[in-house]
C-alpha positions in Angstrom: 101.1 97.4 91.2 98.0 97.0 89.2 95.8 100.1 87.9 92.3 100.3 89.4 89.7 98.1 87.1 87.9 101.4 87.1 90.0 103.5 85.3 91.1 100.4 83.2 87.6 100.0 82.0 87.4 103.9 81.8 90.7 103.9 79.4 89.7 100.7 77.2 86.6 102.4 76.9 88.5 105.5 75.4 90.9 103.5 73.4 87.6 101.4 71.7 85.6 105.3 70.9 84.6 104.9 66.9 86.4 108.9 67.3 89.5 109.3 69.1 90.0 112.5 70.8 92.8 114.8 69.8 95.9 114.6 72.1 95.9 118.3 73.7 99.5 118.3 72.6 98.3 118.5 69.0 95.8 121.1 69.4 96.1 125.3 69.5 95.7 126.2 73.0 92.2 127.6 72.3 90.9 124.2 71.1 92.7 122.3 73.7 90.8 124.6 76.6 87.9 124.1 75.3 88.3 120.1 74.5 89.2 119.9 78.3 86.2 122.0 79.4 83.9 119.5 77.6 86.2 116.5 78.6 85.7 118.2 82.5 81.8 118.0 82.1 81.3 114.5 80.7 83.1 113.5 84.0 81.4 115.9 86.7 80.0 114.3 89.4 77.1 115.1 91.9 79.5 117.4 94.0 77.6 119.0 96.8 75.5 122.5 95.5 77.8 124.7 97.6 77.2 128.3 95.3 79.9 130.4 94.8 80.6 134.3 94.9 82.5 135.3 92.2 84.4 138.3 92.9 87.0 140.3 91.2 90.1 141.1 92.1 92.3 143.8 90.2 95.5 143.5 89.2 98.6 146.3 89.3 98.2 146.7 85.6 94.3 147.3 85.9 93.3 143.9 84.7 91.2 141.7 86.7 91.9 138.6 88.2 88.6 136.3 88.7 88.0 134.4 92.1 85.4 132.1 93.4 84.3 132.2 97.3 82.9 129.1 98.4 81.3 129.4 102.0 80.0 126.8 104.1 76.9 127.9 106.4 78.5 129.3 109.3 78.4 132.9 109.6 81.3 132.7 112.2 85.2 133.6 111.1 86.1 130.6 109.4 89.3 129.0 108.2 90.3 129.2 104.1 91.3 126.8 101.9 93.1 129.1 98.6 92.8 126.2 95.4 94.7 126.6 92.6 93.4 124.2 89.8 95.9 121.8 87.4 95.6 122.3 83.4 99.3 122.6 83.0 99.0 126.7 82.8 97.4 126.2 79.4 94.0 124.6 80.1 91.6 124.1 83.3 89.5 126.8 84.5 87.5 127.8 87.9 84.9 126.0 85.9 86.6 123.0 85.5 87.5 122.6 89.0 84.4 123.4 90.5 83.3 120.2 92.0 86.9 120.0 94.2 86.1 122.9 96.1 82.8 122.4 96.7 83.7 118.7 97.8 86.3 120.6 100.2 83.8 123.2 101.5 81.1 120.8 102.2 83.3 118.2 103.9 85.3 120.6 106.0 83.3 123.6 106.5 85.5 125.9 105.8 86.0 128.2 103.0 87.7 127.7 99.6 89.0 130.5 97.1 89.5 129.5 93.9 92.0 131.3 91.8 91.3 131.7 88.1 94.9 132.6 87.4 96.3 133.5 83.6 97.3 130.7 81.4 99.8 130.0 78.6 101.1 131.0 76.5 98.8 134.1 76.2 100.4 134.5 80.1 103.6 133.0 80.7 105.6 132.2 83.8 105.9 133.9 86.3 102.6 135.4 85.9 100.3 132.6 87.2 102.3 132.5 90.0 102.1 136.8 90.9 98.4 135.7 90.2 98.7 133.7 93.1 100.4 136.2 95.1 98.3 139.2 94.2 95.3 136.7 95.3 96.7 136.6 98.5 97.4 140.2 99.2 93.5 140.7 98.5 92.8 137.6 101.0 95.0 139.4 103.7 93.1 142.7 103.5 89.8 141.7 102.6 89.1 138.3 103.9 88.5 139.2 107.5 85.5 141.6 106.2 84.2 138.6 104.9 84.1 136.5 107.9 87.6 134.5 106.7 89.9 133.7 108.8 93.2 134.5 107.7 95.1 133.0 110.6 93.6 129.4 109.4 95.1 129.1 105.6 95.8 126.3 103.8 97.5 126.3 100.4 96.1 124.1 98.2 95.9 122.5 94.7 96.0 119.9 91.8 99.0 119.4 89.4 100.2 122.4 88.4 97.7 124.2 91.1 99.6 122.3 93.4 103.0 123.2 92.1 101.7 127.2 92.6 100.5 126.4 96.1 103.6 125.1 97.5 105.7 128.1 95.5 103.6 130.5 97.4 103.9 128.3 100.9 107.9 127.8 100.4 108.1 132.4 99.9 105.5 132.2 103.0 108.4 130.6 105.2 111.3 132.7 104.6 112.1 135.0 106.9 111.0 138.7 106.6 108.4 137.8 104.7 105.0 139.4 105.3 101.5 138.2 104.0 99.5 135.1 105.0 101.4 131.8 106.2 99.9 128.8 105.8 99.4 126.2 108.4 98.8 123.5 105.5 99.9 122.7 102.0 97.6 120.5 100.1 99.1 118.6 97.0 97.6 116.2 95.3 99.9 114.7 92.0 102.1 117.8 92.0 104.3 118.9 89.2 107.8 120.0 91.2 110.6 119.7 88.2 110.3 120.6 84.5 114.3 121.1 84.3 114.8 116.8 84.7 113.0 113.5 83.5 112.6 111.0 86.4 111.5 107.6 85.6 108.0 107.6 86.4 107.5 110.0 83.3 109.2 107.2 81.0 107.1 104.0 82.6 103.8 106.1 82.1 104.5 108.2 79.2 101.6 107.0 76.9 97.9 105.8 78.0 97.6 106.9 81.6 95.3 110.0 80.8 98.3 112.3 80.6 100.5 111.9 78.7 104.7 112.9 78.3 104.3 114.9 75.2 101.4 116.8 76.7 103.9 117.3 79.4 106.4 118.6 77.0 104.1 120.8 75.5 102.7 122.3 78.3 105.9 123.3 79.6 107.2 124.9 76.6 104.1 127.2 76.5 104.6 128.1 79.8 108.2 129.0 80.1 109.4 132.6 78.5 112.9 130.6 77.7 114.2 127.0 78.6 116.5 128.8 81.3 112.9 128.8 83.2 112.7 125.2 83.6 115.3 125.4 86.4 114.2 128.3 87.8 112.9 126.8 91.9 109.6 129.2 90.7 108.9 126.6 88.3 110.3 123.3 89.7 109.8 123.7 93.4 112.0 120.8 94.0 115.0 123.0 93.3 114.3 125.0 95.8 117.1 124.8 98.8 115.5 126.8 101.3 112.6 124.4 102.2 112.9 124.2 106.5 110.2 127.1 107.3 107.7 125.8 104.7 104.3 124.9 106.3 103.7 121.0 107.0 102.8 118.9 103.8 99.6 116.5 103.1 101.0 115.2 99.7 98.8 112.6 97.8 100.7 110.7 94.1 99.1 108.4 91.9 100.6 105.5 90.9 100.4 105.3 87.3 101.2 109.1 87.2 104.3 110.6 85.2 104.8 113.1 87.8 104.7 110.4 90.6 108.8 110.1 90.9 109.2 113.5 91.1 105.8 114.3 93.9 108.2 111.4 96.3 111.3 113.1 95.4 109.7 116.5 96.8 108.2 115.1 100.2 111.5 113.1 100.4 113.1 117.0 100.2 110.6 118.7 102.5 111.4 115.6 104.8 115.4 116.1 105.0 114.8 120.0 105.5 112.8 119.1 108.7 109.2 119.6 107.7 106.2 117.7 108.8 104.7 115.7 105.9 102.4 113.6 105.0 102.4 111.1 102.0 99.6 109.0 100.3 100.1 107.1 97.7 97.3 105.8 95.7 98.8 103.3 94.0 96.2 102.0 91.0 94.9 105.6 90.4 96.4 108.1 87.5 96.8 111.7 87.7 94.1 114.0 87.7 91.9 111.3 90.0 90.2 114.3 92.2 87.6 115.0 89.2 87.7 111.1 88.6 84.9 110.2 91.2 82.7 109.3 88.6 84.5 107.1 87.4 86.1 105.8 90.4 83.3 106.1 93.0 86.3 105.3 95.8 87.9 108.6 95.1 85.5 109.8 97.7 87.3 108.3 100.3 90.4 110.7 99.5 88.5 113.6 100.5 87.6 112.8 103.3 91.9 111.9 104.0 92.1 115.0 102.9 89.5 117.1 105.2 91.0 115.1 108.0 94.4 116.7 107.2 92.8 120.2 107.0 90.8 119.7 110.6 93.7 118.8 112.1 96.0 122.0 111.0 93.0 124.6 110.4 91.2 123.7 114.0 
C-alpha cells in the first residue's frame, strides 16, 4: 500500500515549515479549536456557493442548539441528508465543515442539516449525541413545513460525526422506537471503539495527519469517566443489537488509525444481516473529505457517495 504522492508532498511539506504547528494534543481546547479553524481555511476548496439558513433549535434546558439548512433549488419536498461533522467532540465546527455539505447538496440535490452539536470537555458524552437526537425531533416536526422530506433521511458524517450518525441510525432500528428512520448511513473514517486499540492505530500512530495521542486526548475530554469508553453510545462497535440498523455506505482510509476498527464495524453490521457498502481508499488518510485541495481526486468520492444517496433517498 503506498500513500497518495499528494498527501506525501502535502505532509513533507508540513514536516519542512521553518514553524511547526502545535500537536492539538498539547494545546487547551480553546486554542486547539481555533488552530483547526485556521488549519480548516488554509485547506478550503472552491465547494459549490450553496448558502445556508441558519436556524436555531432550542434545547430542554433553554439553550440553543445551532443548525445549518442547505437547500438545493427545488421547491418540491426533498430528501435530507442530517451531517454531523468530525473534530473528535473537542474541535470542528459547522464552519469547518462547510464545504462537505455543500459538495453533498449540489451533487445530489437534496438537502443537508448540519448539526453544530456541543463539544468537550465544556460538553461531555452523552450530550453531543442528545444533540443529535433533539436535532432530529425538530427535523420530524418541522422539516415537512420546510419542504423536507422526512421519509427520505440519511444519517450522515465524518469521524466522530460519523460515529454520532450511526448511534442515532442503530436507536432508529430498534423496535418501538418512534422518530425518523433512516434509509442510509453515511460514514466516512468512522471512529466505532475508544474502549480497545486495533492495529491500524499502532502502524499509523504518528505522521498521517492524526495522530494516536490526539486520539487519546480527545477521548479523555470527551468521556465523563473511563467506564464511558465501553459504553456501545460511544464505541458503536459494541453494540449487539445491529440487525434493524439502516443499510451502510462506509468509506476508510488507508493510512488512517481508525481504519481497523471502520472494517471491523462493516464486518459487524455485515454478520447482523445489514446491507453495506465498503470503500476503501487505500493511499488516503483520515479526514480526506476537506482534503480536495490537496488531493484534487477526492472529488471522485463524492460523487461514490451521491450515487449511494440516489440510490436509497430516490
Amino acid at each position: 500500500m503506498t500513500l497518495h504522492p499528494d498527501i506525501g508532498a502535502f505532509l513533507d511539506l508540513a514536516d519542512q515549515a521553518p514553524v511547526q504547528q502545535a500537536p492539538l494534543h498539547t494545546l487547551a481546547p480553546v486554542q486547539a479549536r481555533a488552530l483547526f479553524e485556521n488549519t480548516s481555511r488554509q485547506l478550503s476548496w472552491a465547494a459549490p456557493l450553496v448558502e445556508p439558513v441558519h436556524l436555531d433549535v432550542t434545547r430542554e434546558d433553554g439553550s440553543r442548539l445551532p443548525l445549518r439548512l442547505y437547500r438545493p433549488g427545488s421547491s418540491a419536498p426533498t430528501p435530507v441528508i442530517v451531517f454531523f461533522h468530525g473534530g473528535g467532540y473537542v474541535v470542528g465546527s459547522l464552519d469547518s465543515h462547510q464545504g462537505i455539505c455543500q459538495e453533498l447538496c449540489q451533487r445530489s440535490g437534496f438537502a443537508v442539516v448540519s448539526v453544530g452539536y456541543r463539544l468537550a470537555p465544556e460538553h461531555r458524552f452523552p450530550q453531543p449525541l442528545e444533540d443529535g437526537q433533539r436535532a432530529l425531533r425538530w427535523l420530524a416536526t418541522e422539516g415537512p413545513a420546510l419542504g423536507l422530506d422526512t421519509t427520505r433521511v440519511a444519517f450522515a458524517g465524518d469521524s466522530v460525526g460519523a460515529s454520532l450518525a450511526t448511534v442515532l441510525a442503530q436507536q432508529a432500528g430498534l423496535p418501538g422506537f418512534e422518530g425518523i428512520r433512516p434509509r442510509l448511513q453515511l460514514l466516512c473514517y468512522p471512529m466505532t471503539d475508544a474502549s480497545q486499540r486495533h492495529v491500524s492505530r499502532e502502524l499509523f500512530a504518528e505522521g498521517y495527519l492524526l495522530e494516536d495521542s490526539t486520539l487519546e486526548w480527545f477521548y479523555d475530554c470527551h468521556a465523563r469517566q473511563p467506564e464511558d469508553r465501553a459504553d456501545p453510545r460511544f464505541s458503536p462497535l459494541l453494540a449487539e443489537q445491529l440487525e434493524h440498523s439502516a443499510p451502510a455506505w462506509i468509506g476508510l482510509a488507508g493510512f488512517d488509525p481508525l481504519f481497523d476498527e471502520g472494517l471491523a464495524y462493516a464486518q459487524k453490521l455485515r454478520l447482523a444481516g445489514v446491507t453495506v457498502e465498503l470503500v476503501e481508499y487505500a493511499g488516503l488518510t483520515h479526514d480526506f473529505l476537506r482534503m480536495s485541495a490537496v488531493v484534487p481526486a477526492v472529488l471522485e468520492i463524492y460523487d461514490e457517495m451521491v450515487d449511494a444517496l440516489k440510490r436509497y433517498l430516490q
